[in-house]
C-alpha positions in Angstrom: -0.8 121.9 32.0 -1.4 118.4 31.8 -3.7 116.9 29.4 -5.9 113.9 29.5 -6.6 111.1 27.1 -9.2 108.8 26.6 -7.3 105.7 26.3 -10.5 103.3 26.6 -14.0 103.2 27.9 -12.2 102.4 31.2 -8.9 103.9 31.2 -7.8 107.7 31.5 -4.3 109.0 30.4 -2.7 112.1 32.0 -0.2 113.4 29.7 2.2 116.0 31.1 4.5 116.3 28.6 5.6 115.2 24.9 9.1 114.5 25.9 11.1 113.3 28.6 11.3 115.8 31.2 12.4 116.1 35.2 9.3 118.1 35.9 7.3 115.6 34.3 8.8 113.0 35.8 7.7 114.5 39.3 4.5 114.7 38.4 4.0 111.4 37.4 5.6 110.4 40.5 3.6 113.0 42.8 0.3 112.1 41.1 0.7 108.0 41.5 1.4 108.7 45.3 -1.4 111.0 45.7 -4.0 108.7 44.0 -2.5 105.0 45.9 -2.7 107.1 49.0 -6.3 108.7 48.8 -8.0 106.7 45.7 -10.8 107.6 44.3 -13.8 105.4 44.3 -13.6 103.2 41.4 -9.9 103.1 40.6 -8.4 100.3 39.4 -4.4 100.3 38.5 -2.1 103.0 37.8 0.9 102.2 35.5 3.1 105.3 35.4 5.7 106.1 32.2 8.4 109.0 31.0 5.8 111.8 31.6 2.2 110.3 31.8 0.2 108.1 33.8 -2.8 105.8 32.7 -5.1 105.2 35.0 -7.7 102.4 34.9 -10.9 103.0 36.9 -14.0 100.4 36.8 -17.1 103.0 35.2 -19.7 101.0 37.1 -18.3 102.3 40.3 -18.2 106.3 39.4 -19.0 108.7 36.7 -16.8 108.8 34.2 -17.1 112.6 33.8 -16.4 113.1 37.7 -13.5 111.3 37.2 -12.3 113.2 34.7 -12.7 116.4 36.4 -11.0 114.9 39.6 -7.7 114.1 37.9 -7.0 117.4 35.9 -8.1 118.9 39.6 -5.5 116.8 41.2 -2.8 117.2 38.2 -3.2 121.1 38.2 -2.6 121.0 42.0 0.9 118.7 42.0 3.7 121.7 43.3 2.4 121.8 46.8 2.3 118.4 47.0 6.0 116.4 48.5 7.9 114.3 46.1 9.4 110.5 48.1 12.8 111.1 49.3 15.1 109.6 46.5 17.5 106.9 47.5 20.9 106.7 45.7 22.6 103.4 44.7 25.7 102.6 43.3 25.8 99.9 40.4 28.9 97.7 39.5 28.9 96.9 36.1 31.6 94.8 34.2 31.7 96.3 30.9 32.8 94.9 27.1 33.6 91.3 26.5 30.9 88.9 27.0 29.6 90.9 29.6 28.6 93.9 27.1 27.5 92.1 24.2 26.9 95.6 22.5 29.7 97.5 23.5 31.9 97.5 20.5 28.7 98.5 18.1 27.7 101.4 20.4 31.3 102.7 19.9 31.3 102.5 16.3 27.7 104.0 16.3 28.7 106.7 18.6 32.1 107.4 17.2 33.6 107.2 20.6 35.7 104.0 21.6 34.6 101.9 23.9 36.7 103.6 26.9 35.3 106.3 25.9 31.6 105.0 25.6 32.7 103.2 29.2 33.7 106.6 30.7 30.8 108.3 29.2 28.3 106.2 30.9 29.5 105.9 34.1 30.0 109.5 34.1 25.8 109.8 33.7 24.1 110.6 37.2 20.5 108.6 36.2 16.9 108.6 38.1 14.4 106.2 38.1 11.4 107.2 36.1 9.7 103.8 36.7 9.5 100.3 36.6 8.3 97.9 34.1 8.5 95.4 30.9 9.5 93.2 33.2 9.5 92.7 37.1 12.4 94.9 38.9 13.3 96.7 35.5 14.5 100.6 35.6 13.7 102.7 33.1 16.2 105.5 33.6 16.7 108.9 32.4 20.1 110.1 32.5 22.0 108.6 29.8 24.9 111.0 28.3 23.6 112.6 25.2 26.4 111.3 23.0 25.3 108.0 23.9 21.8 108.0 22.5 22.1 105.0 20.3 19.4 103.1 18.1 17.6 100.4 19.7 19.1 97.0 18.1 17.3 96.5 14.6 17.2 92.8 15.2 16.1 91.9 19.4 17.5 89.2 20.7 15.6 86.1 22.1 17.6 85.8 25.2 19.2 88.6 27.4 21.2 87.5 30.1 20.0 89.1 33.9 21.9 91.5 34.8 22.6 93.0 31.7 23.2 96.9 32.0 21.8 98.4 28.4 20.8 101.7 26.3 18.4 102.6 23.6 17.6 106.3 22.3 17.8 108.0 25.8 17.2 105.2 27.5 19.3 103.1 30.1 18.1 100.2 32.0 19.0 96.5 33.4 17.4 93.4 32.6 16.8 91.8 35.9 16.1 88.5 34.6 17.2 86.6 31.7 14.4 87.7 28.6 14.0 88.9 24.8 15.4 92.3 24.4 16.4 94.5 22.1 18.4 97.2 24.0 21.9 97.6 23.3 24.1 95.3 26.0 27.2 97.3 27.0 27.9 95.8 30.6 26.6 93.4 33.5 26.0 93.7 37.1 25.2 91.4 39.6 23.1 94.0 41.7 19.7 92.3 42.4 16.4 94.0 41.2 14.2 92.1 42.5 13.2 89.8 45.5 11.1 86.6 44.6 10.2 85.9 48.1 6.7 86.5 49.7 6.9 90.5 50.8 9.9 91.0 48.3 9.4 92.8 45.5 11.3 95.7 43.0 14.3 96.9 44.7 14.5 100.5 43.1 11.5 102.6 42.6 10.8 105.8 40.7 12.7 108.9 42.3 15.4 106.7 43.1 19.3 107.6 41.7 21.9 105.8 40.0 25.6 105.4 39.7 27.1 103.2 37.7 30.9 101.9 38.9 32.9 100.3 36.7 34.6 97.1 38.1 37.3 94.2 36.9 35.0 91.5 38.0 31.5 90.7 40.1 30.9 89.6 42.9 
C-alpha cells in the first residue's frame, strides 16, 4: 500500500516502498502518467524517484484534503492501469584509463579486477527509474550486486560528459560535464540530451539499458 507524506504545505509525497523495488518502480511510473495525462485541478509538478513521487499542487486552487484522498484513490488503483512500452538501448562505453577515472578503486573496493568489474557491469541488464540532477541523467537500477560500491568520499568539481558511473546500487551517466561524486569507471559518447528547441532527455523512465564495451568512441 502506498503511503503519503506531507512534504510541505504545498507538496504531497507518495511513498510506495522503503527500498528500491521493480514494482515500485512501476508505480511511480504508472502514477506520473496517470496524473500528466488527467491532472487534477491545482497540480503543479511531479518529480518522480526510486519508489515515490512528490507531487506539488498550488492549495489555493483545491482542497488539500481532497487531494489527499484523490492520490491514495489513484495509488491503490495502479495494476489495471498500462505501464509505456520500454525502449531498449545499447551504450558503448570505453572503460579504465582516463576514460574510467574510478575503475582501478572500484576493483580494489570490490575485490574483483577491473576485467572483472568490466565484465560484471556490462553483464547488468539496467532500467530507467528516472531522470534528474542534471538534464538527460539516468538513474538506473540494475547494477550487479558485487558492484555496490561507496559513493566517492571526496566529489569531484568537474566530471567529464559522458562519464558512465556507480554509487551504492546506483548506475548512471553524466550527460554534461559537472561536480560529481559517483564513481567514474567508463565513458560513452551516447547523447542524453538534445539542446535544441523540441529536444529534450533522450531516455525516459521504463526505458532499458546495455552497456557494450568498446576499444574506442566514436
Amino acid at each position: 500500500m502506498a503511503r503519503l507524506v506531507n512534504a510541505s504545505d504545498r507538496a504531497l509525497l507518495v511513498v510506495f516502498d522503503d527500498a528500491i523495488t521493480d514494482a515500485a518502480g512501476r508505480d511511480v511510473r504508472v502514477l506520473e502518467a496517470w496524473l500528466r495525462e488527467d491532472p487534477p485541478e491545482g497540480l503543479v509538478d511531479l518529480t518522480p524517484a526510486y519508489a515515490s513521487l512528490l507531487v506539488r499542487y498550488d492549495p489555493l486552487r483545491c482542497d488539500p484534503d481532497a487531494w489527499a484522498s484523490e492520490l491514495i484513490r489513484r495509488a491503490a488503483t495502479l495494476s489495471g492501469r498500462p505501464d509505456r512500452m520500454p525502449r531498449t538501448f545499447e551504450i558503448p562505453v570505453r572503460y579504465g584509463g582516463e576514460n574510467g577515472l574510478d575503475l582501478e578503486d572500484v576493483a580494489r573496493a570490490t575485490g574483483l579486477s577491473e576485467r572483472e568489474v568490466i565484465d560484471a557491469h556490462a553483464e547488468g541488464r539496467y532500467e530507467v527509474r528516472f531522470i534528474g540532477f542534471a538534464p538527460g541523467f539516468p538513474y538506473l537500477a540494475g547494477l550487479p550486486a558485487r558492484l555496490h560500491t561507496p559513493r566517492k568520499e571526496t566529489p569531484r568539481e568537474r566530471v567529464p560528459a559522458g562519464s558512465v558511473a556507480i554509487a551504492g546500487a546506483q548506475a548512471g551517466i553524466y550527460p554534461f560535464r559537472s561536480p560529481g561524486g559517483w564513481n567514474v569507471i567508463g565513458r560513452t559518447t551516447f547523447p542524453l540530451f538534445d539542446r535544441e528547441p523540441g529536444g529534450g532527455a533522450t531516455l525516459a523512465a521504463g526505458d532499458r539499458l546495455r552497456f557494450v564495451p568498446v576499444d574506442r568512441l566514436p
